[in-house]
C-alpha positions as CSV (number, residue, x, y, z in Angstrom):
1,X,0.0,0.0,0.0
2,X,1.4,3.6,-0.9
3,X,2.7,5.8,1.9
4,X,2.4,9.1,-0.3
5,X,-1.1,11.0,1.4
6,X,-2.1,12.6,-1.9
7,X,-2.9,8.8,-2.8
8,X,-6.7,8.7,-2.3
9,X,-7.7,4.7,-3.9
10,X,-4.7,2.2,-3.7
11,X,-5.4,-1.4,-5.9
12,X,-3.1,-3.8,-4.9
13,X,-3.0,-7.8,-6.5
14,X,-6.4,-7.9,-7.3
15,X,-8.1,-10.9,-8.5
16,X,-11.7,-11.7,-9.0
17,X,-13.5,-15.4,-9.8
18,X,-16.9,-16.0,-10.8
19,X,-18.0,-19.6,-9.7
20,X,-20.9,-21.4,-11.4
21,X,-21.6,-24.8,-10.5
22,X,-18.2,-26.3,-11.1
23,X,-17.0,-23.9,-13.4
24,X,-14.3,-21.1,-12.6
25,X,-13.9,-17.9,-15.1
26,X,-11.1,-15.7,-13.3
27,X,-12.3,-12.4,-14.6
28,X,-9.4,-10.5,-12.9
29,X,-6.2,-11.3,-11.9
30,X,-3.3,-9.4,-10.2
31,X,-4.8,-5.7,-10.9
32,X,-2.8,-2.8,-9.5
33,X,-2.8,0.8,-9.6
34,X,-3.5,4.1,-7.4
35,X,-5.6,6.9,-7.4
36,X,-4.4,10.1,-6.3
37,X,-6.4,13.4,-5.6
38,X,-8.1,15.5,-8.4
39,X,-6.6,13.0,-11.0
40,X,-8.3,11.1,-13.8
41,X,-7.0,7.2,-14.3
42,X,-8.5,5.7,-17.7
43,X,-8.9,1.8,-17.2
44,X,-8.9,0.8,-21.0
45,X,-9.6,-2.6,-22.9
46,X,-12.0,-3.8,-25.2
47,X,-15.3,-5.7,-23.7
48,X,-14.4,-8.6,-21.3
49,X,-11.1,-7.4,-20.6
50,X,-11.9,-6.7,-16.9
51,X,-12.1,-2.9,-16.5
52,X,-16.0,-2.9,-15.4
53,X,-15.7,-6.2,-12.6
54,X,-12.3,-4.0,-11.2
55,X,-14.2,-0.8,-10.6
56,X,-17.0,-2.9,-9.5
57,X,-14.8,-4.4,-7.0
58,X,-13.6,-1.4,-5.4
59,X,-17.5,-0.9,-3.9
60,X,-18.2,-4.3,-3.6
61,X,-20.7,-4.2,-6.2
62,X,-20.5,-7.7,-7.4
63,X,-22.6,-10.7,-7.0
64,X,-21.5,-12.1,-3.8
65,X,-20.9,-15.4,-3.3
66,X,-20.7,-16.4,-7.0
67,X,-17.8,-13.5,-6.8
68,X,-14.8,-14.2,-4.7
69,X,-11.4,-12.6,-4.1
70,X,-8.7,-15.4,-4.0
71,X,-5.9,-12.2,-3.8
72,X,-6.1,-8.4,-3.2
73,X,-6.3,-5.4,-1.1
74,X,-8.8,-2.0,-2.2
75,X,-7.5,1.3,0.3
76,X,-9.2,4.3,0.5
77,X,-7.8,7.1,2.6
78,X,-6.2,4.2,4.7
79,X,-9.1,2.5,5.5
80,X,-9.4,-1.6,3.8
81,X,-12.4,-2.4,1.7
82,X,-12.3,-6.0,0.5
83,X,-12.7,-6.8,4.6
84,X,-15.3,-3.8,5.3
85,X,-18.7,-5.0,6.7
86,X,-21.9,-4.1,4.7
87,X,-22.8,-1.0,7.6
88,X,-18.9,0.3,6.4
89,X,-19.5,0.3,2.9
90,X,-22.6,1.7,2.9
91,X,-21.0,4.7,4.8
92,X,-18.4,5.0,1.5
93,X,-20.9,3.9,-1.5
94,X,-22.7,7.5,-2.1
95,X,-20.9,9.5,0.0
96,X,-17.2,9.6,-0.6
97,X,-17.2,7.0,-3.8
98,X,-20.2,7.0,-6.5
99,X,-20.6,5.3,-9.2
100,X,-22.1,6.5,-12.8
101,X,-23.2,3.4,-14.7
102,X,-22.9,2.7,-18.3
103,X,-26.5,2.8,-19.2
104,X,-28.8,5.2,-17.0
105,X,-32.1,3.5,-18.3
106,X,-31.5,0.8,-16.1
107,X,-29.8,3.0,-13.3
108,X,-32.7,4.6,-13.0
109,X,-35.8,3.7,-11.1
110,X,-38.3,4.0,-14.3
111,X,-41.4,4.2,-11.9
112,X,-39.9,7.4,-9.8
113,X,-39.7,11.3,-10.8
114,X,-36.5,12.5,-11.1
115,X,-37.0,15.4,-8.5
116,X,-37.6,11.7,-6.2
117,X,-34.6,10.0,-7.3
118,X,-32.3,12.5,-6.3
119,X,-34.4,13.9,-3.1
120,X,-33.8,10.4,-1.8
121,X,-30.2,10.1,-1.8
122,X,-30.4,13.9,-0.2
123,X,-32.6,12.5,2.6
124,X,-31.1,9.5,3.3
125,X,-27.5,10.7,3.1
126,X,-27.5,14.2,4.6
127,X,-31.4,14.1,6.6
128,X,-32.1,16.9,4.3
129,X,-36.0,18.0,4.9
130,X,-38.3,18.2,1.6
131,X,-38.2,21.7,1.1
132,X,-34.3,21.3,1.0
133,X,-34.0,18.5,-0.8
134,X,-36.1,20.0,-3.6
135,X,-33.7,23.5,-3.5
136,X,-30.7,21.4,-3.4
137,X,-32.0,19.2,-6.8
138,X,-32.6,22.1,-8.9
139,X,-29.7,23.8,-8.1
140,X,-27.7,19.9,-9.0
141,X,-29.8,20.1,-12.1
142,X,-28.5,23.6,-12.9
143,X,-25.4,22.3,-12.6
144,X,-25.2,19.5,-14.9
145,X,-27.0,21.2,-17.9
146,X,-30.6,20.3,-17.2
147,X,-32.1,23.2,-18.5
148,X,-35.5,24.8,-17.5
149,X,-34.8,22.5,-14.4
150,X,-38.3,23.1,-12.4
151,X,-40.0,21.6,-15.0
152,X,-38.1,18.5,-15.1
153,X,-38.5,17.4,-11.6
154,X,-42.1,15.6,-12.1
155,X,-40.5,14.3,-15.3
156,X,-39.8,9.9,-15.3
157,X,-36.5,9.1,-17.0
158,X,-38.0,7.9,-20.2
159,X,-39.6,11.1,-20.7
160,X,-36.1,12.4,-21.0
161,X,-33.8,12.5,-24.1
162,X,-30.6,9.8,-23.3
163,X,-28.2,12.8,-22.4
164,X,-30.0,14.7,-20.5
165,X,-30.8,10.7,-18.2
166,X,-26.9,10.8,-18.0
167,X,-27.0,14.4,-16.9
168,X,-29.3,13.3,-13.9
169,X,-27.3,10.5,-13.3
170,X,-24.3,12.9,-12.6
171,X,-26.1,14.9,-10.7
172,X,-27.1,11.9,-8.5
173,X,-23.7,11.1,-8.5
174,X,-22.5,14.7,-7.4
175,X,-25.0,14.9,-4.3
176,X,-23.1,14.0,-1.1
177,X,-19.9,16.0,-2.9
178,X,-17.9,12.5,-3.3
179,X,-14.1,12.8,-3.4
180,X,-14.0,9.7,-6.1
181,X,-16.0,9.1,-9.2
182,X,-16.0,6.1,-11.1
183,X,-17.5,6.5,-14.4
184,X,-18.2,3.5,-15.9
185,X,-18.4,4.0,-19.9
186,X,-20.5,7.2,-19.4
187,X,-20.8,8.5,-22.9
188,X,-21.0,5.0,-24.7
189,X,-24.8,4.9,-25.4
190,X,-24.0,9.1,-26.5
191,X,-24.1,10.5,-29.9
192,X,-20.7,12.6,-30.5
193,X,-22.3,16.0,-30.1
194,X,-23.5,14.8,-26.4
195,X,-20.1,13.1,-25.5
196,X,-18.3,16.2,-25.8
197,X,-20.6,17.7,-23.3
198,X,-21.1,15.3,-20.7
199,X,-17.2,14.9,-20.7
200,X,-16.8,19.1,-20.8
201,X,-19.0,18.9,-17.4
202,X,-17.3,16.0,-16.1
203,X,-13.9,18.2,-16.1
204,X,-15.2,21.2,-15.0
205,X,-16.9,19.2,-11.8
206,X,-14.0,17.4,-10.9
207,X,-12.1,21.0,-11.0
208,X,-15.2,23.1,-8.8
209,X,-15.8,19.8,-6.6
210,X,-11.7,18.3,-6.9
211,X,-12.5,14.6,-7.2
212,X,-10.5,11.7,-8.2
213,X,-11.7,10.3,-11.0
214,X,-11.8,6.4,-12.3
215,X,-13.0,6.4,-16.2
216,X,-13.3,3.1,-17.9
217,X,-13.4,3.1,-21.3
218,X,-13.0,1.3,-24.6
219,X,-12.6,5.0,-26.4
220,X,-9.0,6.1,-26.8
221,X,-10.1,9.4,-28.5
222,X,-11.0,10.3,-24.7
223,X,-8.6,8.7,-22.6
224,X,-6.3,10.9,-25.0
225,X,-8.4,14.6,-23.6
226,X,-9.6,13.9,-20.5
227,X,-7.1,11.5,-18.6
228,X,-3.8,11.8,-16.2
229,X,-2.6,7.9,-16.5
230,X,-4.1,5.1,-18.3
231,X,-4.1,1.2,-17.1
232,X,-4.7,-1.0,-20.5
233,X,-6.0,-4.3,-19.5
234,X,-6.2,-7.4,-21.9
235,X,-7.8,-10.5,-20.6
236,X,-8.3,-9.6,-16.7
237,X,-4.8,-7.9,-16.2
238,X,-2.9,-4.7,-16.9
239,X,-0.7,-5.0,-19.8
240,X,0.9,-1.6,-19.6
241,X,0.4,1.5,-17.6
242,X,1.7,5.3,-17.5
243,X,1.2,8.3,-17.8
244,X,-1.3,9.1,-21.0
245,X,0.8,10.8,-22.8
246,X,3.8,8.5,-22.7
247,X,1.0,5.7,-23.5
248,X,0.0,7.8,-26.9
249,X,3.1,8.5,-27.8
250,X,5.3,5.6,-26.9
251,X,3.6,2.6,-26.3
252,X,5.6,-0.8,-25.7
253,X,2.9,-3.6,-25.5
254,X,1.6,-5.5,-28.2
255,X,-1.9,-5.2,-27.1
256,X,-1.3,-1.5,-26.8
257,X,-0.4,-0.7,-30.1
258,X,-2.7,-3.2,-31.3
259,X,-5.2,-0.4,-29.9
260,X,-4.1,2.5,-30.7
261,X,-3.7,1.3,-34.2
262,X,-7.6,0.2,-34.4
263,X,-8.7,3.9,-33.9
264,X,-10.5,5.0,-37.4
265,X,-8.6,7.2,-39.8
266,X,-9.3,8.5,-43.2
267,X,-12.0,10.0,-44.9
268,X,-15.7,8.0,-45.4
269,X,-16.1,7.0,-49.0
270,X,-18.3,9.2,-51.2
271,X,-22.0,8.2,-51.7
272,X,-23.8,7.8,-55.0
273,X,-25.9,11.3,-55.4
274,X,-27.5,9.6,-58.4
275,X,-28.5,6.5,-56.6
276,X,-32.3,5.2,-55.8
277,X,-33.9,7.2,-52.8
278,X,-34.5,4.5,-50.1
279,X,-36.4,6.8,-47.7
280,X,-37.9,10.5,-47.4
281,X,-39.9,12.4,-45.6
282,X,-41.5,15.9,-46.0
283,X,-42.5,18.4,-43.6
284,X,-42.2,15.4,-40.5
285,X,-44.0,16.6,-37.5
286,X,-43.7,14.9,-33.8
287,X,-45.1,16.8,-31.3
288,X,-45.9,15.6,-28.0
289,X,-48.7,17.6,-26.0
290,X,-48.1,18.7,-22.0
291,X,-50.6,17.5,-19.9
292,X,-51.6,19.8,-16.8
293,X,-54.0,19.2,-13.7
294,X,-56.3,16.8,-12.7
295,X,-58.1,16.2,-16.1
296,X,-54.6,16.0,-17.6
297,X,-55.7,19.0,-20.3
298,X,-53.4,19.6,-22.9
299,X,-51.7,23.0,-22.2
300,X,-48.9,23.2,-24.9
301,X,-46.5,20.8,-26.7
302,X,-43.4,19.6,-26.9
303,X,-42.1,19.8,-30.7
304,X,-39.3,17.6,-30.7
305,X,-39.7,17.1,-34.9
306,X,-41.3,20.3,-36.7
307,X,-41.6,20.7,-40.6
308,X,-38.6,17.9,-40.7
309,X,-37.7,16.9,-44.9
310,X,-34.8,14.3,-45.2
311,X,-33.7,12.1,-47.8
312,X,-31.5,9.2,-47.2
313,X,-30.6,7.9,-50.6
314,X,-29.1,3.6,-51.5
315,X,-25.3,3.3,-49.9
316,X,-25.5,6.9,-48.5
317,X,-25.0,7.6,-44.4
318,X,-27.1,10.1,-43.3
319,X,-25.7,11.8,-39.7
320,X,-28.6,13.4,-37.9
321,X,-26.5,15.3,-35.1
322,X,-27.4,17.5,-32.5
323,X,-27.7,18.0,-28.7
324,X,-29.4,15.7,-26.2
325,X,-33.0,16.3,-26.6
326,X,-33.0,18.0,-30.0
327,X,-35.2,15.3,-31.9
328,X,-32.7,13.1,-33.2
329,X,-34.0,10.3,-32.0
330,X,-37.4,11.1,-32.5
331,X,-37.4,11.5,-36.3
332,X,-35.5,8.1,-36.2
333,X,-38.1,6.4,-34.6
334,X,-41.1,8.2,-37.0
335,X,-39.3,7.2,-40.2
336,X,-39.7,3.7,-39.2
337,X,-42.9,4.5,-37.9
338,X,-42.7,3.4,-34.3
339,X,-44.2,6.7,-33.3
340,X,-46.9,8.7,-34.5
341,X,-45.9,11.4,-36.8
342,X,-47.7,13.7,-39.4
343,X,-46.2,14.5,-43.0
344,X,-45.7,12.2,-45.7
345,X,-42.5,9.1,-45.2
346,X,-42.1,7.0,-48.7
347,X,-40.0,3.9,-48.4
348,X,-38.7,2.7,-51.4
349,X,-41.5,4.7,-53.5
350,X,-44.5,3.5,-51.1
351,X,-46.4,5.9,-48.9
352,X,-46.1,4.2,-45.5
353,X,-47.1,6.9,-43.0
354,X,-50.9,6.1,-43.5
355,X,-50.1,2.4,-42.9
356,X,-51.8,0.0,-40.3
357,X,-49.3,-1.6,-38.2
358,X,-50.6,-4.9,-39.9
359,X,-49.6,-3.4,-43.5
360,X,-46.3,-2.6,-41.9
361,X,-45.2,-6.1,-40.2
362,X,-44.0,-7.3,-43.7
363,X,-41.7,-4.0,-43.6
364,X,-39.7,-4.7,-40.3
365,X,-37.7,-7.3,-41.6
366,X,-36.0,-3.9,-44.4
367,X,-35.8,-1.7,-42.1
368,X,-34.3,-2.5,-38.8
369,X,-33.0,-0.1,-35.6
370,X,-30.5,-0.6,-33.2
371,X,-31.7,1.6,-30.1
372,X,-28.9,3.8,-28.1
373,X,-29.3,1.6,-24.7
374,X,-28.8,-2.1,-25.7
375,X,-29.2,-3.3,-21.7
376,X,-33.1,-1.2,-22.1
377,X,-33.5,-3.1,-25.5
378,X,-32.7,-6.9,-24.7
379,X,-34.7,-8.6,-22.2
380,X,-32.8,-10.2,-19.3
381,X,-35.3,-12.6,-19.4
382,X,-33.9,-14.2,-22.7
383,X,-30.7,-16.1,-23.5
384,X,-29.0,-14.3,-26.6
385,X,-29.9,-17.2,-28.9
386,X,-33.8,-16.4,-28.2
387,X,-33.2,-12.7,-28.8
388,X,-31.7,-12.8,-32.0
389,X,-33.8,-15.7,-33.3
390,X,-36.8,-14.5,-32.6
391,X,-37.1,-12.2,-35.5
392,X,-36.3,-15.0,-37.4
393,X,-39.7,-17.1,-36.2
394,X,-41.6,-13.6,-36.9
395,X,-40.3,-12.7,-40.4
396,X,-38.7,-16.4,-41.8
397,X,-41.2,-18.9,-40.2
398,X,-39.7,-21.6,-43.2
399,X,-36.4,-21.4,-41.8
400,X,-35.6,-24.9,-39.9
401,X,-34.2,-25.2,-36.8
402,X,-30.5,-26.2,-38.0
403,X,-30.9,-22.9,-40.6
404,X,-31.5,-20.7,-37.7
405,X,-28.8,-21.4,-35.9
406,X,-25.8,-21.2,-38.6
407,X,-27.6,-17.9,-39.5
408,X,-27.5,-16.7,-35.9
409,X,-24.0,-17.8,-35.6
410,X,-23.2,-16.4,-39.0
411,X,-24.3,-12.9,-37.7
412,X,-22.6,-13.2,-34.0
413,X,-19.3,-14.2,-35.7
414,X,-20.0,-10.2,-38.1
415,X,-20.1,-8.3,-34.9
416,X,-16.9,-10.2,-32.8
């Protein structure tokens, strides 16, 4: 353990199993690294390399037995973790380390207000009264970019754009004034425009509030901006570790450079202006009314799409880009007419926005989605073999069972 008292987290040998019947996966194994004061660390790897059961670790977040430490020690500010009883950690987890998740959908109690959400942890953390909890929300709201925050309080989180849910999520995380953050992919499920923010506000908190920060992250674009050191890990364990700019610049492991060498370069190739228009719309209108009072009367609207004309032509990508709560989104979901929408939508020369959902069903299987939050979109309830083939029983009832699954292996084996 590190004698130097600007250390603030100290990971020492750290080693994580996962037991299931018989079967042992060691997840982690020999992680170490510390955390000073006011300094970001970037834990870096591709998926299953570790970085999310480590920070998990730290709080003793994991699934307990199934988990198990064979080695390792966790320190903050002198005090032992791994051996800490439930009434110790509880005293930690919220108020001097929190925790953003990767996807606030399921962070998020989907049945609670927001102004609720983060008045709880208020109350039950600092005994703050009503009154004070609600002064003490808008002014977190304020803080994180919530604009018009008053009117957002009696707002549920899927009534909210995906930023601004990772937005409240900060704020949630910023309520007892921690002194670490661990941000567990927090801009992953973000469009470009919205990760620059949320990253923007994440330095300019850690400055005004001077936290340590843990960031784990698959994106070396911003480990490069936003990070002091970097830990890469490959397979459970740290392959190399410094100083982030001596990891950009001179990098000496394999796996490293392996990364660094995967980030996309060059200009996208040009699209066919000539080629066959695949969809369009013309003068797209979404518009969501607000209900007020006890008869819920409509008193205004909320026009997340208004007079919107697109065309998206064969081999062409189309970027819709704009803040969190800007419509993006929402015309998404109207050209494929999951929402109601007005104005006309022609797919592949047919009218489709007076179509029943019946006259429509033969349509899904051309024009597919893949949604921002994947843990919202796939049900826990299913194994990943019934969630992919079951658009295949919907759409290619003929297909045999043997069929299905080389074409469901065939597709796995596309994506890694």
């Amino acid at each position: 353990m590190s004698t130097d008292n600007k250390v603030l987290l100290s990971v020492n040998d750290l080693a994580v199993d996962f037991r299931q019947g018989d079967t042992v996966t060691h997840a982690v194994n020999g992680v170490s690294f510390e955390v000073k004061r006011g300094e970001t660390l970037a834990l870096v790897g591709e998926s299953g390399s570790g970085k999310s059961v480590t920070a998990l670790s730290i709080l003793k977040l994991l699934p307990y037995p199934a988990a198990h430490h064979p080695s390792g020690s966790v320190v903050f500010k002198g005090e032992e973790l791994l051996d800490s009883d439930e009434s110790d950690l509880r005293r930690v987890r919220g108020n001097d380390i929190t925790m953003i998740f990767q996807e606030p959908m399921t962070s998020l109690n989907p049945l609670h207000t927001i102004e609720r959400q983060i008045g709880e942890i208020l109350e039950v953390h600092q005994g703050m009264g009503e009154t004070q909890a609600r002064e003490r929300t808008l002014e977190l709201l304020a803080k994180v970019g919530i604009r018009d925050a008053e009117s957002r309080l009696g707002a549920y989180p899927h009534q909210m754009s995906g930023g601004q849910r990772q937005r409240v999520m900060i704020a949630m995380a910023l309520a007892n004034n921690p002194e670490l953050l661990i941000a567990d992919e927090p801009t992953t499920a973000l469009d470009v425009t919205v990760q620059a923010q949320i990253l923007e506000l994440l330095r300019d908190l850690q400055k005004e509030f001077g936290m340590a920060v843990v960031l784990i992250t698959h994106d070396l674009g911003i480990v490069r901006n936003v990070s002091d050191h970097v830990c890469v890990m490959q397979q459970g364990k740290i392959v190399e570790a410094g100083p982030t700019a001596e990891i950009f610049s001179r990098p000496e492991n394999s796996y490293t450079k392996m990364l660094l060498e995967a980030e996309p370069k060059g200009k996208p190739p040009k699209s066919d202006a000539s080629a066959s228009v695949v969809v369009e719309t013309t003068d797209l209108k979404v518009w969501f009314p607000i209900k007020r009072g006890f008869f819920r009367r409509t008193v205004g609207y909320v026009k997340a799409c208004n007079h919107v004309s697109v065309t998206v032509r064969a081999g062409q990508t189309l970027g819709v880009v704009g803040e969190s709560g800007s419509g993006k989104t929402t015309l998404g979901l109207a050209l494929l007419r999951l929402i109601s929408s007005e104005g006309q939508i022609v797919y592949m020369g047919d009218r489709i926005d007076g179509k029943t959902e019946k006259d429509m069903r033969p349509l899904r299987r051309d024009m597919q989605v893949v949604f921002q939050d994947p843990y919202g979109s796939l049900s826990p309830r299913m194994s990943i073999r019934q969630i992919v083939e079951e658009g295949l029983l919907i759409q290619q009832p003929e297909l045999s069972y043997d069929q299905r699954t080389e074409r469901i292996a065939t597709v796995l084996e596309e994506v890694a």
